[in-house]
Each structure stands twice: as C-alpha cells, then as structure tokens.
NUVEXNU-632589 format. One line per field, with one value per atom (N, C-alpha, C): x, y, z; atom name. Coordinates in nm, 3 decimals. Example, Ala and Ser with C-alpha at 12.3 -4.5 7.8 and 13.67 -1.06 7.14 Angstrom:
% residues 2
px <- [1.319:1.230:1.320:1.285:1.367:1.290]
py <- [-0.569:-0.450:-0.330:-0.225:-0.106:0.003]
pz <- [0.780:0.780:0.780:0.708:0.714:0.787]
atom <- [N:CA:C:N:CA:C]
% end
This chain:
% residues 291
px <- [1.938:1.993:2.045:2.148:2.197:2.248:2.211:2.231:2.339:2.485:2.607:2.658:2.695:2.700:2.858:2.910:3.110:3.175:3.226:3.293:3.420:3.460:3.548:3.633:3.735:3.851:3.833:3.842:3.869:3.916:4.029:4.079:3.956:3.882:3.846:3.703:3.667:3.595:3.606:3.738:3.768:3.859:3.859:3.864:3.758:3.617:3.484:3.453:3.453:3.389:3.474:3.633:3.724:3.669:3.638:3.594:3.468:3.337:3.243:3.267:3.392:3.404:3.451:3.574:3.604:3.500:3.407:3.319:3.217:3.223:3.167:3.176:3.338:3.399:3.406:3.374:3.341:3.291:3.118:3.009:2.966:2.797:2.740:2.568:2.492:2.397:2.304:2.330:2.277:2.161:2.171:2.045:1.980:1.973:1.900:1.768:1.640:1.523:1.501:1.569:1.550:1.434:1.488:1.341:1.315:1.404:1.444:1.377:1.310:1.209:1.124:1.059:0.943:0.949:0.895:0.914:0.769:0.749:0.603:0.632:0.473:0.507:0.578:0.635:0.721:0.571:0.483:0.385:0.281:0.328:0.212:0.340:0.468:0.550:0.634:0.483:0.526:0.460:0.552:0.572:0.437:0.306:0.195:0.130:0.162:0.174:0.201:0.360:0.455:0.473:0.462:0.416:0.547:0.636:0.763:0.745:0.893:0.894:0.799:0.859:0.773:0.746:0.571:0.528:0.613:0.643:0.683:0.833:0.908:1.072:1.103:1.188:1.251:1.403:1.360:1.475:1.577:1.719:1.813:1.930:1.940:2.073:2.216:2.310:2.434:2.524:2.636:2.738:2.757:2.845:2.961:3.065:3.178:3.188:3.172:3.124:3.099:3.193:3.281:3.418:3.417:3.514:3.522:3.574:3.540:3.424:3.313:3.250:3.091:3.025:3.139:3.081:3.152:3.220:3.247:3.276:3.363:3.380:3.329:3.291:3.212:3.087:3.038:2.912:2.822:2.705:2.637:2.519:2.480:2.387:2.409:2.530:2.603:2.573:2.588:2.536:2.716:2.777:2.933:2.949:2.957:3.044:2.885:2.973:2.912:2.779:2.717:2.630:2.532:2.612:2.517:2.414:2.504:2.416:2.346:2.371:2.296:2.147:2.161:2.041:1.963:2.024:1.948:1.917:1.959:1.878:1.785:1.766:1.655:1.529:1.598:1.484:1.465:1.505:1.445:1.371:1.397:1.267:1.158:1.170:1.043:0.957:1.019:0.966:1.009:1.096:1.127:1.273:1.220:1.385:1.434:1.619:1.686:1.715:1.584:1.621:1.447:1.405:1.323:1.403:1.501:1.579:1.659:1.639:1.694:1.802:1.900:1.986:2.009:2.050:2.021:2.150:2.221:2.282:2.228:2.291:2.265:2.430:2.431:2.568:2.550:2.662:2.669:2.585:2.665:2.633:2.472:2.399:2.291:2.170:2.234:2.147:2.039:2.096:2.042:1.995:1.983:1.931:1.807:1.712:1.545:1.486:1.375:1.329:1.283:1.186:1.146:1.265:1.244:1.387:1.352:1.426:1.389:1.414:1.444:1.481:1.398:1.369:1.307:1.405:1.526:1.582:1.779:1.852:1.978:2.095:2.199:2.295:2.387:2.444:2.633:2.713:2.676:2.779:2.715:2.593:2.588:2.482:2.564:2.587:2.460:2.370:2.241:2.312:2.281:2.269:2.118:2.153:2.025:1.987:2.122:2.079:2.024:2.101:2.027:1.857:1.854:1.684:1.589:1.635:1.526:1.528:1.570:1.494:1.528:1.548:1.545:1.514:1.462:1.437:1.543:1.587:1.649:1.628:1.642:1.598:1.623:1.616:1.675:1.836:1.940:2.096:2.144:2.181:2.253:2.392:2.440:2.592:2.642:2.679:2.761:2.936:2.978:3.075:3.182:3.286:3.405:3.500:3.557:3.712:3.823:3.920:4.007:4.104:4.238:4.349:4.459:4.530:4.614:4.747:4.849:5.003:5.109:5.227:5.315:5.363:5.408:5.405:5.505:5.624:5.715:5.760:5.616:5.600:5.561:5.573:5.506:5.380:5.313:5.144:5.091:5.146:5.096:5.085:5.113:5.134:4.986:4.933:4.825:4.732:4.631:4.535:4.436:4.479:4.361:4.362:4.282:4.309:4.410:4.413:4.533:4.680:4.656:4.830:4.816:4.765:4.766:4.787:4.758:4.806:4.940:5.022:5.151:5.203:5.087:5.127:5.135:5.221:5.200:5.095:4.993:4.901:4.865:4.835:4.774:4.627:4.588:4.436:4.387:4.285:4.222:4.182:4.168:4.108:3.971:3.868:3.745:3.667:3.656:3.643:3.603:3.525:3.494:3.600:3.701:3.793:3.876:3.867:3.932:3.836:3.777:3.686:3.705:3.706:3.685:3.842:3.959:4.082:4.088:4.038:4.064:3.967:3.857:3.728:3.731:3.775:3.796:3.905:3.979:4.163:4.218:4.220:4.232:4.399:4.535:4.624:4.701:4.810:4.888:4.979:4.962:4.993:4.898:4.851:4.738:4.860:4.703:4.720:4.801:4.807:4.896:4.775:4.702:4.623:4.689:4.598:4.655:4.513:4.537:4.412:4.324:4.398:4.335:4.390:4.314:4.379:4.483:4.514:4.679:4.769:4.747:4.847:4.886:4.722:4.732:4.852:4.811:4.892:5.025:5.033:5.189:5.246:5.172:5.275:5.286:5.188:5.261:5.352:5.341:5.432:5.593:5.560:5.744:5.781:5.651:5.680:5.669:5.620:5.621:5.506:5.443:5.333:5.329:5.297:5.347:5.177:5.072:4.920:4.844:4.772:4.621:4.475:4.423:4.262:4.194:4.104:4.010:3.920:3.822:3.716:3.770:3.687:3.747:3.726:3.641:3.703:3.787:3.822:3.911:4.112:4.039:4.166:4.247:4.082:4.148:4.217:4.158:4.209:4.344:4.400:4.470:4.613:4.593:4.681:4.722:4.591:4.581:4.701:4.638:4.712:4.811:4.763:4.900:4.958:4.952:5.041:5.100:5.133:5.158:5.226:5.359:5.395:5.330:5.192:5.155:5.041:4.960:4.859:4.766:4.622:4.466:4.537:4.556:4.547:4.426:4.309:4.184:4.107:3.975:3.867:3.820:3.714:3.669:3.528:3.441:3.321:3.372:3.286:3.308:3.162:3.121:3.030:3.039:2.917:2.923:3.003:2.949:3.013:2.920:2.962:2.907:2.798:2.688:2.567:2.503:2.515:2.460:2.363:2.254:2.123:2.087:1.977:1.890:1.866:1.900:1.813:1.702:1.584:1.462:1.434:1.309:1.226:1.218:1.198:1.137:0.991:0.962:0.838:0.797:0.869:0.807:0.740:0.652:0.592:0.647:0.810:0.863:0.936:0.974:1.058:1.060:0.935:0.903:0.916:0.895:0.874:1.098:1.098:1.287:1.386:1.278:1.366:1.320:1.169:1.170:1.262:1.298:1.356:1.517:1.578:1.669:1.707:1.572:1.586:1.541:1.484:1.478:1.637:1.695:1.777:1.918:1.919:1.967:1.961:1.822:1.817:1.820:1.811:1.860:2.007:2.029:2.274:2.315:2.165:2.228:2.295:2.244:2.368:2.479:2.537:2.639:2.699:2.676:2.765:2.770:2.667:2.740:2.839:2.786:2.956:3.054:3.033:3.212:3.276:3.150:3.216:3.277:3.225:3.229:3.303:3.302:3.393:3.540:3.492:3.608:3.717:3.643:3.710:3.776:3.712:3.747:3.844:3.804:3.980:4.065:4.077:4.184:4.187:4.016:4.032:3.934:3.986:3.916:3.920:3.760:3.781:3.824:3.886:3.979:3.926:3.939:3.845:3.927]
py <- [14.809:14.750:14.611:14.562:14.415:14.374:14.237:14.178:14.077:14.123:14.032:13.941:13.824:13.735:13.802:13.733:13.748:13.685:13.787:13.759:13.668:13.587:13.466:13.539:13.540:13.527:13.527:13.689:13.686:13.557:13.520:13.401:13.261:13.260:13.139:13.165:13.307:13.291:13.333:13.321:13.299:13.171:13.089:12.974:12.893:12.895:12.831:12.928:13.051:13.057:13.018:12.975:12.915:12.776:12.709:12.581:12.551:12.676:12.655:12.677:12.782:12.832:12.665:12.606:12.464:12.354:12.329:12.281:12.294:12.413:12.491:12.421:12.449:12.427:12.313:12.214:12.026:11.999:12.115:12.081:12.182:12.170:12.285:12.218:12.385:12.352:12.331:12.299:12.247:12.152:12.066:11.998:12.027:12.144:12.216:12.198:12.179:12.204:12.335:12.485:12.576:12.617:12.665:12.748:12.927:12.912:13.057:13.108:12.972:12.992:13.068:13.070:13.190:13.336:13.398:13.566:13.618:13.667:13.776:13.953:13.995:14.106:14.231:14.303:14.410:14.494:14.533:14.532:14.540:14.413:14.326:14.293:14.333:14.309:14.449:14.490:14.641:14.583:14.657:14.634:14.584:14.678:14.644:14.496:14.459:14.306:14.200:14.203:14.147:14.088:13.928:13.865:13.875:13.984:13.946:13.953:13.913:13.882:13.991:14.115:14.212:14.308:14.343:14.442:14.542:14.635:14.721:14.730:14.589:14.578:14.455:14.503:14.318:14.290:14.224:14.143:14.072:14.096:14.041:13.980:13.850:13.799:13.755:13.777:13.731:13.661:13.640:13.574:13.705:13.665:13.781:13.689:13.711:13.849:13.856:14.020:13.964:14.094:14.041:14.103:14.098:14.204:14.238:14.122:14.169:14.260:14.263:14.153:14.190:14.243:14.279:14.347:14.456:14.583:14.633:14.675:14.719:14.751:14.681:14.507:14.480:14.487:14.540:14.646:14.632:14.529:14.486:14.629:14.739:14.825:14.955:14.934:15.063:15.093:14.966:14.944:14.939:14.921:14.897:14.755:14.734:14.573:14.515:14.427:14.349:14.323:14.219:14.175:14.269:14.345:14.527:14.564:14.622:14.683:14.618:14.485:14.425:14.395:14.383:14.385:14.496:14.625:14.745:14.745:14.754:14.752:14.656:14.539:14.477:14.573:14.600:14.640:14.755:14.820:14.970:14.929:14.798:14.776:14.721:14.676:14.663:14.710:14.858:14.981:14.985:14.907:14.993:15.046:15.184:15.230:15.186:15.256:15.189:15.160:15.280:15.251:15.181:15.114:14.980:14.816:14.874:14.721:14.695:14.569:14.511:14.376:14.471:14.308:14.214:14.091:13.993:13.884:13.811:13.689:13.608:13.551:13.362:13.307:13.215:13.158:13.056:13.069:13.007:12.870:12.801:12.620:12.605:12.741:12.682:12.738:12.830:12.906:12.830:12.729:12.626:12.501:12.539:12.388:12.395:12.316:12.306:12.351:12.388:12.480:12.596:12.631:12.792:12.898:13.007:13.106:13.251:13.309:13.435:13.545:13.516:13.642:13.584:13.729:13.694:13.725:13.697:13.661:13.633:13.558:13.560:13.622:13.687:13.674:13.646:13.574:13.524:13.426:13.469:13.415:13.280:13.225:13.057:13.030:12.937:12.853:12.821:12.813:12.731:12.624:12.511:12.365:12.295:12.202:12.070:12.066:11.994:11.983:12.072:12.204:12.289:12.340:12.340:12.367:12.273:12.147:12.022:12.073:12.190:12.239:12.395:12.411:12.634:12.654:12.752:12.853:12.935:12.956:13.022:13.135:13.268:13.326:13.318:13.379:13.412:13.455:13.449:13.419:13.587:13.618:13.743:13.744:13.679:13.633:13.521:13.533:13.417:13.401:13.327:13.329:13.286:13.405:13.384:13.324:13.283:13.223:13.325:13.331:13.402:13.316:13.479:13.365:13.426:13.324:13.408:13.347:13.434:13.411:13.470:13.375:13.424:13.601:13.668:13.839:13.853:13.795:13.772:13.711:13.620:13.547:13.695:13.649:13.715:13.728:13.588:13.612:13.674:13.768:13.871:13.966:14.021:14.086:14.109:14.027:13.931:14.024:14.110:14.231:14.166:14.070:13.921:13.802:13.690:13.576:13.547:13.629:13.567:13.574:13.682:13.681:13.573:13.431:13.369:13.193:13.201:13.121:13.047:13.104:13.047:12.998:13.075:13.057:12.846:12.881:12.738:12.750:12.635:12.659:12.566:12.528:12.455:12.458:12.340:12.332:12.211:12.233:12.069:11.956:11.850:11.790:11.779:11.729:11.785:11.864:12.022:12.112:12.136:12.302:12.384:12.471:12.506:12.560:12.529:12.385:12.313:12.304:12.319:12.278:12.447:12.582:12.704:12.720:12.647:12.695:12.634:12.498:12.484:12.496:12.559:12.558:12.731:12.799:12.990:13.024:13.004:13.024:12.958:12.822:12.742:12.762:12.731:12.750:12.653:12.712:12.633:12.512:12.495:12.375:12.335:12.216:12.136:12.171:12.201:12.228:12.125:12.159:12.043:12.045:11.931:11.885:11.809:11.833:11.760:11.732:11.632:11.596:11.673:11.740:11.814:11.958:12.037:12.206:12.241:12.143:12.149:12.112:12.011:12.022:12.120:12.235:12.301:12.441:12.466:12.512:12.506:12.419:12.360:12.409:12.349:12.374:12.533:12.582:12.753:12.828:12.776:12.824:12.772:12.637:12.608:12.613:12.703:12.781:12.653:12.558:12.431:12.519:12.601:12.609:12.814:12.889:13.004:13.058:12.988:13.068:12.910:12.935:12.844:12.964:12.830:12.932:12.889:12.944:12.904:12.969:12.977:13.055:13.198:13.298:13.414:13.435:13.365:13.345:13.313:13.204:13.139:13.202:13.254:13.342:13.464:13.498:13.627:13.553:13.447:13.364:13.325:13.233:13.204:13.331:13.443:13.503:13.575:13.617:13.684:13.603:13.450:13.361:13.242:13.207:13.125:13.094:13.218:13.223:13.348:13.457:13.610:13.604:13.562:13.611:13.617:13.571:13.579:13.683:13.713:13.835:13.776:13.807:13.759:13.862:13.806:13.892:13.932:13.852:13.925:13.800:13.821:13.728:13.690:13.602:13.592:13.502:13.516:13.435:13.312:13.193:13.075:12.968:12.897:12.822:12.738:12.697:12.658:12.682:12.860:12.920:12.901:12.920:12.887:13.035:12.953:13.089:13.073:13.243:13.256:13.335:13.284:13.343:13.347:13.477:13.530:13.360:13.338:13.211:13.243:13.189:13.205:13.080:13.071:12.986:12.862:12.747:12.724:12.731:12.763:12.815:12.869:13.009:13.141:13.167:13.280:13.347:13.501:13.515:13.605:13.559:13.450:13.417:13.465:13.459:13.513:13.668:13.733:13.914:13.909:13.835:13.863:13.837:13.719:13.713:13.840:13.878:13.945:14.091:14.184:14.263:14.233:14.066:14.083:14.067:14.009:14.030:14.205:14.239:14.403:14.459:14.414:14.519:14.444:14.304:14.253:14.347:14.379:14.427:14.552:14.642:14.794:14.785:14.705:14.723:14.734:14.793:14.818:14.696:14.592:14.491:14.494:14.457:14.467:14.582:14.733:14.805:14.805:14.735:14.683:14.595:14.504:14.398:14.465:14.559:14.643:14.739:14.784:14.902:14.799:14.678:14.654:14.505:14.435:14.302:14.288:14.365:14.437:14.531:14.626:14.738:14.736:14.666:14.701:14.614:14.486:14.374:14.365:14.452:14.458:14.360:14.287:14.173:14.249:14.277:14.338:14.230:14.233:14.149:14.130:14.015:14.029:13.936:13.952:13.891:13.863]
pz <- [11.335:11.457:11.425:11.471:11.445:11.574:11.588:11.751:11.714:11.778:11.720:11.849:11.846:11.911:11.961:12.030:12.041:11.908:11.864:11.742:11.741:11.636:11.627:11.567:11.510:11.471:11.308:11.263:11.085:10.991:11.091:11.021:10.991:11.123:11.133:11.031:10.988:10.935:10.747:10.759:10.601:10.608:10.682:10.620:10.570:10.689:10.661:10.500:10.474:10.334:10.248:10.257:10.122:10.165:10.262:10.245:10.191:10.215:10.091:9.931:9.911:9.768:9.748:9.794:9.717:9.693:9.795:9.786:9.651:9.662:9.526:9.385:9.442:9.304:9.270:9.305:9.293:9.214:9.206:9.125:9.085:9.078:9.000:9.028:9.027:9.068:8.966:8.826:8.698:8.743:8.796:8.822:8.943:8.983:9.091:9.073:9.143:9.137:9.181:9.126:9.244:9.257:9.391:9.421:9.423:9.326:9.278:9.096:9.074:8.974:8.963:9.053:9.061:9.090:9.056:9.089:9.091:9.177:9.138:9.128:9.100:9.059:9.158:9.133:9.229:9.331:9.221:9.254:9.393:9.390:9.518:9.590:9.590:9.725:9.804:9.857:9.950:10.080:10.146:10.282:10.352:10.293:10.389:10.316:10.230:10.151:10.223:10.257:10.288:10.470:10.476:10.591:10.644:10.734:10.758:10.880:10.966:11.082:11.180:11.132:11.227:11.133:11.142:11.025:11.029:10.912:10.830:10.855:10.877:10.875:10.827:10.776:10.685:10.769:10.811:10.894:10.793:10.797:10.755:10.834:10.809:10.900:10.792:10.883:10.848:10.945:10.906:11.019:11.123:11.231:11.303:11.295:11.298:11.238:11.130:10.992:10.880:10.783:10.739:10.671:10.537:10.481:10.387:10.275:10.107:10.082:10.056:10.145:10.177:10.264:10.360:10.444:10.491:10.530:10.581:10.732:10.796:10.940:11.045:11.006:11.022:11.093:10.997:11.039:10.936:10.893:10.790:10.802:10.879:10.935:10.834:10.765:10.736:10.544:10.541:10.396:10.310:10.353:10.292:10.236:10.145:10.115:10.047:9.945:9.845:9.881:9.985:10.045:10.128:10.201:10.268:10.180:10.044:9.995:9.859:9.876:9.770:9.850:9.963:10.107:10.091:10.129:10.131:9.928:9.894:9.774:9.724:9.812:9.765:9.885:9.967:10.088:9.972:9.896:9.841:9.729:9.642:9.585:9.616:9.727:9.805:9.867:9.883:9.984:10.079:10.194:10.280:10.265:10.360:10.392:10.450:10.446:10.494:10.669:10.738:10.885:10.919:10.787:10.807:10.784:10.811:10.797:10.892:10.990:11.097:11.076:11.100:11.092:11.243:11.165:11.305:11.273:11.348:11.374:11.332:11.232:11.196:11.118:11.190:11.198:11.055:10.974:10.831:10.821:10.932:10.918:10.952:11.038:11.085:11.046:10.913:10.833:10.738:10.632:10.595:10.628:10.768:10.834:10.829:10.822:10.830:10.939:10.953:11.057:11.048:11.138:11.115:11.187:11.100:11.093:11.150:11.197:11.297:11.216:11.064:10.989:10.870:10.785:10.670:10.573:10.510:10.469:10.501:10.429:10.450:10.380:10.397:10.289:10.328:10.265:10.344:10.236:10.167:10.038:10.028:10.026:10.076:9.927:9.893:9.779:9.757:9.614:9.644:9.561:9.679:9.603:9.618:9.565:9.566:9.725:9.732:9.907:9.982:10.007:10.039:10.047:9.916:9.857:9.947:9.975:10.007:10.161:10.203:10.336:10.368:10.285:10.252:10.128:10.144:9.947:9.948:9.821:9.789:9.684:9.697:9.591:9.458:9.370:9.227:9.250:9.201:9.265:9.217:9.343:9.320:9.300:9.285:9.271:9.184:9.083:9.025:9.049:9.163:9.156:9.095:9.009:8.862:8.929:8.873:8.824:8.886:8.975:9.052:8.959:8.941:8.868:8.948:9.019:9.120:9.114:9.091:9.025:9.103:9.133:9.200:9.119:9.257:9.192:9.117:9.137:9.070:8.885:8.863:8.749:8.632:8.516:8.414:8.377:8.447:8.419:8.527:8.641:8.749:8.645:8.553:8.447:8.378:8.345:8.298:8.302:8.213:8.148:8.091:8.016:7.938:7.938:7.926:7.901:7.810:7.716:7.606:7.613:7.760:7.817:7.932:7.953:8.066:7.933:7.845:7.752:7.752:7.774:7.781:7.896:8.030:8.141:8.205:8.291:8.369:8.452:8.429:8.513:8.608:8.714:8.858:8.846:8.874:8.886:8.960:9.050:9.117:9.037:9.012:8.931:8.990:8.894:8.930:8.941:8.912:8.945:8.848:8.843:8.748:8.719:8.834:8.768:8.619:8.637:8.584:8.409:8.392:8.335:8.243:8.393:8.329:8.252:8.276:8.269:8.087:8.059:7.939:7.870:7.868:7.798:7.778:7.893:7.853:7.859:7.890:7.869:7.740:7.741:7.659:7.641:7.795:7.742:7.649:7.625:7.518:7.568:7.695:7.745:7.836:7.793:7.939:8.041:8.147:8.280:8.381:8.487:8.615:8.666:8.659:8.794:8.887:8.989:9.163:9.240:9.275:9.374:9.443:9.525:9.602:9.603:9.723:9.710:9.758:9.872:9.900:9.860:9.748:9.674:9.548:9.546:9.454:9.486:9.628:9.727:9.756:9.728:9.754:9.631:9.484:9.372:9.343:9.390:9.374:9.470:9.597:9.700:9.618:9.599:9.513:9.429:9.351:9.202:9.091:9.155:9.022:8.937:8.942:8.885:8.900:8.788:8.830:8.848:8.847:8.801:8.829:8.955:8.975:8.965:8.898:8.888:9.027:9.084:9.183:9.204:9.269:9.328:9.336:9.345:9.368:9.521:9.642:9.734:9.786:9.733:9.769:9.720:9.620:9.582:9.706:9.708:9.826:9.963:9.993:10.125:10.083:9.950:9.899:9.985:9.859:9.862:10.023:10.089:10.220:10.313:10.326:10.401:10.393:10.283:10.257:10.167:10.076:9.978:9.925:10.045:10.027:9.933:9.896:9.789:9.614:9.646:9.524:9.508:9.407:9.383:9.300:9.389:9.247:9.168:9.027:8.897:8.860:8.869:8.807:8.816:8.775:8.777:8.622:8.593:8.501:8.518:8.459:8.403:8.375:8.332:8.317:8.367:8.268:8.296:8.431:8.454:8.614:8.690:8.700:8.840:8.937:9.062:9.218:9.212:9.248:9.277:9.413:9.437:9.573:9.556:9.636:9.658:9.810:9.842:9.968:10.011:10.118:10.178:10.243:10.231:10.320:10.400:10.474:10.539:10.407:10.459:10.366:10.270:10.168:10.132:10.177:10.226:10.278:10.151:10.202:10.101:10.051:10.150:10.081:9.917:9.897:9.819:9.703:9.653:9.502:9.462:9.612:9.626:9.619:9.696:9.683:9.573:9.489:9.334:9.260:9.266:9.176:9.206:9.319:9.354:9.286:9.299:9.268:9.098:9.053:8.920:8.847:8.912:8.878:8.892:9.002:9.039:8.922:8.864:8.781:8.661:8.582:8.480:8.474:8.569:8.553:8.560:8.569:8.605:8.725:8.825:8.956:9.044:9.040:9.092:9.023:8.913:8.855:8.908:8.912:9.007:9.069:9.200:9.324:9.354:9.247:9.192:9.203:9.069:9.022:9.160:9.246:9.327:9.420:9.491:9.648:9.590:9.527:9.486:9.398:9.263:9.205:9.192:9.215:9.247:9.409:9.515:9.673:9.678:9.563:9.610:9.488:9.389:9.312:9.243:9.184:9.139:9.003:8.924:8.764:8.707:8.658:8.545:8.420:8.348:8.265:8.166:8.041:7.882:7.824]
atom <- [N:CA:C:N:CA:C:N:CA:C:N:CA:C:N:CA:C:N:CA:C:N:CA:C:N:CA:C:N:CA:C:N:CA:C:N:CA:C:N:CA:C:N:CA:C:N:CA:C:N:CA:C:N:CA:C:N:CA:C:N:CA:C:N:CA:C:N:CA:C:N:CA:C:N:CA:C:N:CA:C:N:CA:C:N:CA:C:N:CA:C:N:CA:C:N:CA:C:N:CA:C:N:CA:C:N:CA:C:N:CA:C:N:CA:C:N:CA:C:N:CA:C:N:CA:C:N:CA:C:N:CA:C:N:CA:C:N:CA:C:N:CA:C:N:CA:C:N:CA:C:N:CA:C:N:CA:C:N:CA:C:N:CA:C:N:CA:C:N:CA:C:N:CA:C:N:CA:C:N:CA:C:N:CA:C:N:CA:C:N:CA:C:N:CA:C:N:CA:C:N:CA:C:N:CA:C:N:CA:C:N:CA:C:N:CA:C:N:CA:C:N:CA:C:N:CA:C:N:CA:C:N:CA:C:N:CA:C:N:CA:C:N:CA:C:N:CA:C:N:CA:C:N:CA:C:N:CA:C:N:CA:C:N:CA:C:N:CA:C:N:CA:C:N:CA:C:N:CA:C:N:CA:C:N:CA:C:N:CA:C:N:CA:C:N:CA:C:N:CA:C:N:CA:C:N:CA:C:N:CA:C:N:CA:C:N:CA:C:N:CA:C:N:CA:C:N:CA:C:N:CA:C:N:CA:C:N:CA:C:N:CA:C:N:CA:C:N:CA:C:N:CA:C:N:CA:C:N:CA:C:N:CA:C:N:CA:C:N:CA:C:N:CA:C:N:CA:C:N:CA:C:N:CA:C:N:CA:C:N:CA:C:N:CA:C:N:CA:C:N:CA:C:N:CA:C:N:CA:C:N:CA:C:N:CA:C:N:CA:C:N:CA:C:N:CA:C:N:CA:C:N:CA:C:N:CA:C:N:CA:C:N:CA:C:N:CA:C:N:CA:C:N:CA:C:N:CA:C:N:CA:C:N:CA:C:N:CA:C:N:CA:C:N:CA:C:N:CA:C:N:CA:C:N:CA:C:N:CA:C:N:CA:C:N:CA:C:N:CA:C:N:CA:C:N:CA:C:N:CA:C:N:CA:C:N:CA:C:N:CA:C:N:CA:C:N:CA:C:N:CA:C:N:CA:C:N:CA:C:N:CA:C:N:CA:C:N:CA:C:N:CA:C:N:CA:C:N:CA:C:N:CA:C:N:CA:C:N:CA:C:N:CA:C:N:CA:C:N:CA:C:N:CA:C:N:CA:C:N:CA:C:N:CA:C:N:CA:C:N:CA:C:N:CA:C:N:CA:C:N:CA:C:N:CA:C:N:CA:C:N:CA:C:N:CA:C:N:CA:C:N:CA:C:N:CA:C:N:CA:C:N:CA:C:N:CA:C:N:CA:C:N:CA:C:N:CA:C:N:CA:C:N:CA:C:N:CA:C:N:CA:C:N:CA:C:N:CA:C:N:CA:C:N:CA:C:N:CA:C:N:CA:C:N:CA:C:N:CA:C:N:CA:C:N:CA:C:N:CA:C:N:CA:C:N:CA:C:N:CA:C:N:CA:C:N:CA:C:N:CA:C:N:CA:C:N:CA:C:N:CA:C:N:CA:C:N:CA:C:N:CA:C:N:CA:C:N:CA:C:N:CA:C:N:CA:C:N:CA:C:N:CA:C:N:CA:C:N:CA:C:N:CA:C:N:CA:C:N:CA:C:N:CA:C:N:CA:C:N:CA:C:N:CA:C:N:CA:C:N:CA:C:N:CA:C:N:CA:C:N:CA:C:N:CA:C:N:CA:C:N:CA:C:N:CA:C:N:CA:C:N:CA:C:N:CA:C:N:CA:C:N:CA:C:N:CA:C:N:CA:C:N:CA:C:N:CA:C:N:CA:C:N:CA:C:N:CA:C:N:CA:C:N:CA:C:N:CA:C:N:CA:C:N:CA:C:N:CA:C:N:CA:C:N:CA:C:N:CA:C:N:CA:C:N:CA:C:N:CA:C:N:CA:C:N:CA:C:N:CA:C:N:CA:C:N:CA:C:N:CA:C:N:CA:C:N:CA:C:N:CA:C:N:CA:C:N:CA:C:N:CA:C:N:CA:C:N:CA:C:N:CA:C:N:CA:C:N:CA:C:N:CA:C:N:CA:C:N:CA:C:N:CA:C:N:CA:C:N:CA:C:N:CA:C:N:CA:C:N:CA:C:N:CA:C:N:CA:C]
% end
C-alpha cells in the first residue's frame, strides 16, 4: 500500500534531483564519518528481530511523484525501476515478502531532516554526505553514481562505444567538480577540457556547439538531454573516482541500520544489485556503460 500526497509536476521533480546530482558533483563524501560502517549478521535481521514501524512490515518511503528510472508508472508498490526493486530486494533478504512491504510519502528536502521518522527506511536517490549523517544514518550505499557523457547527436563523439573514441572529442566541464576531475584522470583527452563556472554555462556551450561532449552526473545527464538540450543524446556512462553515493536513509541510530547494510552488502556480492543496475538504469535509459 503507498499513501501519495497530490502529485507535482515531473518537471519540477527532475529538476530538484539534477540540483542534488550537481551538488553532488562539487564534492565527495571521502571524509564522511559514515554511518554505513557497520553491518550485522543477515542472521539476526528477520522480521520477528526487527524493531520496525509496525511488526512484521518494513515500511518504505519515497517522493510523489516518483519517476522513472527508479521508479516506474509511478507506482513504487509494483517493484519497477532502479530504487523499487533495489527495496523489495532488500525486504527479501530480510524475510519479508513482497506484500509485507508498505510504501509511504516522504518528500526529498524533509527526508534528511532530524527527527523521528514514520518509515523504517528511505530511497530517493539522496546523496550520503557529512552533513547529512550528523542527523540521519545512512546505510551501506547502494548506488555509486557514474559519469554521464552527453554529446550533441549530430557530433562524432554521439558515436562514442569507448573512452578512447571520446579522446579527440571537445569537451565541456564545470570547474570544480568530479566530473572534471573524472574527464582528465579516466578519459584523459587529447586536448584539456573547456571549463566554465557554473552548469549554465556548461549548458550554454553545448546548445551553441562551442563544445560537442560535457561529462556530468548521470542524472543530470538524463535531465540535461530530456529538457534542455534535446538535440543532444547521453552516449553512455562510466565509473570514476568520487562518484556521488546513495544510500537507504534511516532514523537516526535506528537499530535497523546495520540489518539494511548488511542486506545491501549481500545483495552487492551475489551481482544481484548490479543487475538491478544493468536492467532498470542502463539498459531502461540507453545509458551503457562504456570502458
């Protein structure tokens, strides 16, 4: 069951997550104290264990509206999209099924605010930082978010299968950033990059073709191209040191936290996240990754 507020406007809610992916992309959570350190055993975290909101259901919240591809039709109940079923699969290493799982409303900005929380855990793409942590836990990070490389369709690096065909390319980048950081440290093209202050001006130089290929968030890519920059296409994604990680938000120092890393580090080392990656992120937005 999920209790959805009146839904806002797709738009308005892929601008708030390209304004966390840039944000993102500023820093890095390298000097995190997380609280995604700890894990206990799979063990001792079954349902009749487990202090959650209401015995034998694990409550999960997200935004409304909550869109693709983490979410599907938007309908987080259904188990479609990146975030769905990275949810129901932590609920299945925990023991419950999937019609023991209740979804609920929690609005992005007021998810990480301090305070006791009406869900026992979160997902919504939300970043663990420092700040964050000093009044939510965060689990063990189910998401590392790559490098989006997105090129007018028209250019030769839309073309682009590997890093080593993006080499020659002209490239756009923020200054500051990890993009920036990922563009000449894993690309490594044959001409330093165009930096620009900010993202609208990163914006700008590909709409007037000064620039035929900016790297960014791979959120921010899909927003990129969706809205204001149609004529261009994410070519593909990539890895890259200090990428943006998202983890389950909890209470603070719940005592689920440790039962939710370890589920997501199980479901890490069998591959089964990673094909939830490839089916519902890669494969659903035409963003393959590229080496």
């Amino acid at each position: 069951m999920i209790r959805l507020r009146s839904p806002i406007s797709i738009l308005f809610a892929l601008v708030a997550v390209t304004a966390v992916a840039l944000l993102a992309g500023c820093g890095s959570s390298d000097d995190s104290d997380s609280s995604s350190s700890a894990t206990a055993d799979l063990s001792d975290c079954t349902p009749d264990k487990l202090a959650t909101q209401s015995a034998g259901t694990l409550t999960v919240a997200t935004d409304s509206p909550a869109f693709p591809p983490y979410f599907e039709d938007d309908d987080p109940t259904n188990g479609k999209g990146f975030e769905s079923a990275v949810a129901f699969a932590i609920a299945d290493q925990l023991g419950y099924k999937a019609s023991d799982v209740e979804w609920t409303v929690e609005a992005f900005n007021s998810s990480y605010a301090p305070g006791p929380k009406d869900f026992d855990f979160d997902v919504n793409q939300i970043s663990i930082t420092p700040a964050r942590e000093k009044q939510v836990d965060f689990s063990a990070p189910y998401y590392e978010g790559k490098r989006g490389v997105v090129a007018l369709k028209d250019s030769d690096a839309a073309k682009a299968t590997s890093l080593d065909d993006l080499k020659g390319a002209n490239i756009g980048v923020q200054i500051g950033t990890t993009s920036l950081d990922a563009v000449n440290d894993v690309i490594q093209p044959d001409n330093d990059p165009k930096v620009f202050d900010n993202s609208n001006d990163v914006v700008t130089a590909l709409k007037q073709g000064s620039v035929e290929v900016v790297v960014v968030d791979v959120p921010t890519a899909f927003y990129l191209t969706a809205v204001q920059v149609p004529e261009a296409a994410v070519v593909g994604q990539f890895a890259a040191p200090g990428g943006d990680q998202w983890g389950a938000l909890l209470e603070k120092d719940s005592s689920l936290t440790a039962c939710i890393s370890a589920a997501i580090e199980e479901l890490r080392s069998s591959g089964e996240l990673a094909d939830i990656e490839q089916e519902w992120i890669s494969d659903k937005t035409n963003a393959p990754v590229i080496e």
